[in-house]
C-alpha positions as a Markdown table, in Angstrom:
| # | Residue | x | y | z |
|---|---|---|---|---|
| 1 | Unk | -9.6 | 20.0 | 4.9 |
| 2 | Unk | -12.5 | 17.5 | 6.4 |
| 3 | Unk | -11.8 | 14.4 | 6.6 |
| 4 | Unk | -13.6 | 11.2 | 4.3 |
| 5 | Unk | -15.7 | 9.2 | 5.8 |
| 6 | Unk | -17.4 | 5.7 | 4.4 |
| 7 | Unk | -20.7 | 6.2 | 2.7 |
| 8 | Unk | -22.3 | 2.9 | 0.7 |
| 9 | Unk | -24.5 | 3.3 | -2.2 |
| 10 | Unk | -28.2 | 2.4 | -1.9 |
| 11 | Unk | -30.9 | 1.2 | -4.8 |
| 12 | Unk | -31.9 | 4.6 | -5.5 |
| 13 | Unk | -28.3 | 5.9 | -6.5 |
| 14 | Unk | -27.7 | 6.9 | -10.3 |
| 15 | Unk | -24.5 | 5.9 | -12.2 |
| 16 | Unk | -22.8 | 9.3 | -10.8 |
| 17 | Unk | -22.8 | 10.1 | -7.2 |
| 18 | Unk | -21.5 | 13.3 | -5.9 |
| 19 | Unk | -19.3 | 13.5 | -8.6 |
| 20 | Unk | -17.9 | 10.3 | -8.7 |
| 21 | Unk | -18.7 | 7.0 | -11.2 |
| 22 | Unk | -20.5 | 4.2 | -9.7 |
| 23 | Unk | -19.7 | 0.5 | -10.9 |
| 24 | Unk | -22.6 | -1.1 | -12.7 |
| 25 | Unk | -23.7 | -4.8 | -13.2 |
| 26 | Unk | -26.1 | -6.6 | -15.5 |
| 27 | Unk | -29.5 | -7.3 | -14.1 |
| 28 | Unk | -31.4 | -10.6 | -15.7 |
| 29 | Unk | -32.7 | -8.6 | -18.1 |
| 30 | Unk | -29.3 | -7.4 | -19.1 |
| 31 | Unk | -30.1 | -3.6 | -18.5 |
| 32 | Unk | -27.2 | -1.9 | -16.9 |
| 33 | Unk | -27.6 | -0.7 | -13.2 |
| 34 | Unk | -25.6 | 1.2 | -10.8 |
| 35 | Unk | -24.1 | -1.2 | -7.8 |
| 36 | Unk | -25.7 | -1.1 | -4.8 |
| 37 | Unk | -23.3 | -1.0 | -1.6 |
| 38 | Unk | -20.5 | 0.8 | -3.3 |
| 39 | Unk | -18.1 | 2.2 | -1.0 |
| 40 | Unk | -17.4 | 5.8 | -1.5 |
| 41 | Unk | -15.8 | 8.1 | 0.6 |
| 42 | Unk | -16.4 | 11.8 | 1.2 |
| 43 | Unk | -16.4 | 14.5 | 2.9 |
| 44 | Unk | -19.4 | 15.6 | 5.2 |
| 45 | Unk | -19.8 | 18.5 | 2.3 |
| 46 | Unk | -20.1 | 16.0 | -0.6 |
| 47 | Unk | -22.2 | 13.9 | 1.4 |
| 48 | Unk | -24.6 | 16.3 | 2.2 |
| 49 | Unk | -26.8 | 16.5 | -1.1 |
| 50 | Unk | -26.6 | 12.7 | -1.3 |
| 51 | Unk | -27.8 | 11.7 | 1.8 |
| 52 | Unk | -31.0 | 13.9 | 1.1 |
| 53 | Unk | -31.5 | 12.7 | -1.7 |
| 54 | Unk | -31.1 | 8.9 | 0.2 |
| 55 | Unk | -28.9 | 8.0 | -2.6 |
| 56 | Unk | -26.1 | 7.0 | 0.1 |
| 57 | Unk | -26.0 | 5.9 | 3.8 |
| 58 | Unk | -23.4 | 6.1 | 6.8 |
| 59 | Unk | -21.2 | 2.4 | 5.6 |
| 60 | Unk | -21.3 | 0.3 | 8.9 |
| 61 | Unk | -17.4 | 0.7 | 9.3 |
| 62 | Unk | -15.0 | 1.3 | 6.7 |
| 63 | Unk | -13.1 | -0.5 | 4.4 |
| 64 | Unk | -9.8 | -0.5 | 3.5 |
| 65 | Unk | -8.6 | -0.8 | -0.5 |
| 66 | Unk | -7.2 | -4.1 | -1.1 |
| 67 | Unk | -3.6 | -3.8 | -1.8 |
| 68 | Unk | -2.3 | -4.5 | -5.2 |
| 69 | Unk | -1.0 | -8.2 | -5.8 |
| 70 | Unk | 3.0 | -8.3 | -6.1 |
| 71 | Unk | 4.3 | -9.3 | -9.5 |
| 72 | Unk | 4.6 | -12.9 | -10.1 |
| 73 | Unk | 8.2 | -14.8 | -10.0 |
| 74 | Unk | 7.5 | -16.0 | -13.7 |
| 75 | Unk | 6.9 | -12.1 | -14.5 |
| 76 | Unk | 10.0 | -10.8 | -12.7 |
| 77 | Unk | 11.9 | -13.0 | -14.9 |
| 78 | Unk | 10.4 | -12.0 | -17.9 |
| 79 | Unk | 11.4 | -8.8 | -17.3 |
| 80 | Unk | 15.1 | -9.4 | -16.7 |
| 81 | Unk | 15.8 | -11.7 | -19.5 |
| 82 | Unk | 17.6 | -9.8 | -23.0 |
| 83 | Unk | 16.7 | -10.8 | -26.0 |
């Protein structure tokens, strides 16, 4: 299995790139458009189309997923009162 590697998402990139969905945003005009400088990671083999096409470049280093934010103490005891 080959390992992922960070690819970013340049102005030419479509709402689906190689397979996977790419956030948009709202441009003055409203008009939905793909993100540009998405991280997405992939394998040299699902990169290899993309980068052709220029719809994704090498990411300068990558970028680790933020980690989930632990419950509150107000929701923890929610959760353990009875009713």
């Amino acid at each position: 299995m080959s390992e992922k590697k960070p690819y970013k998402t340049t102005a030419s990139a479509g709402f689906f790139v190689a397979g996977q969905r790419v956030p948009s945003l709202s441009d003055e005009d409203g008009v939905r458009i793909p993100k540009v400088g998405h991280i997405l990671y992939l394998t040299d083999e699902e990169a290899k189309y993309e980068l052709l096409q220029q719809s994704i470049e090498p990411a300068d280093q990558a970028v680790e997923p933020t980690p989930l934010a632990p419950p509150t103490p107000a929701t923890k005891a929610k959760r353990g009162k009875a009713a």
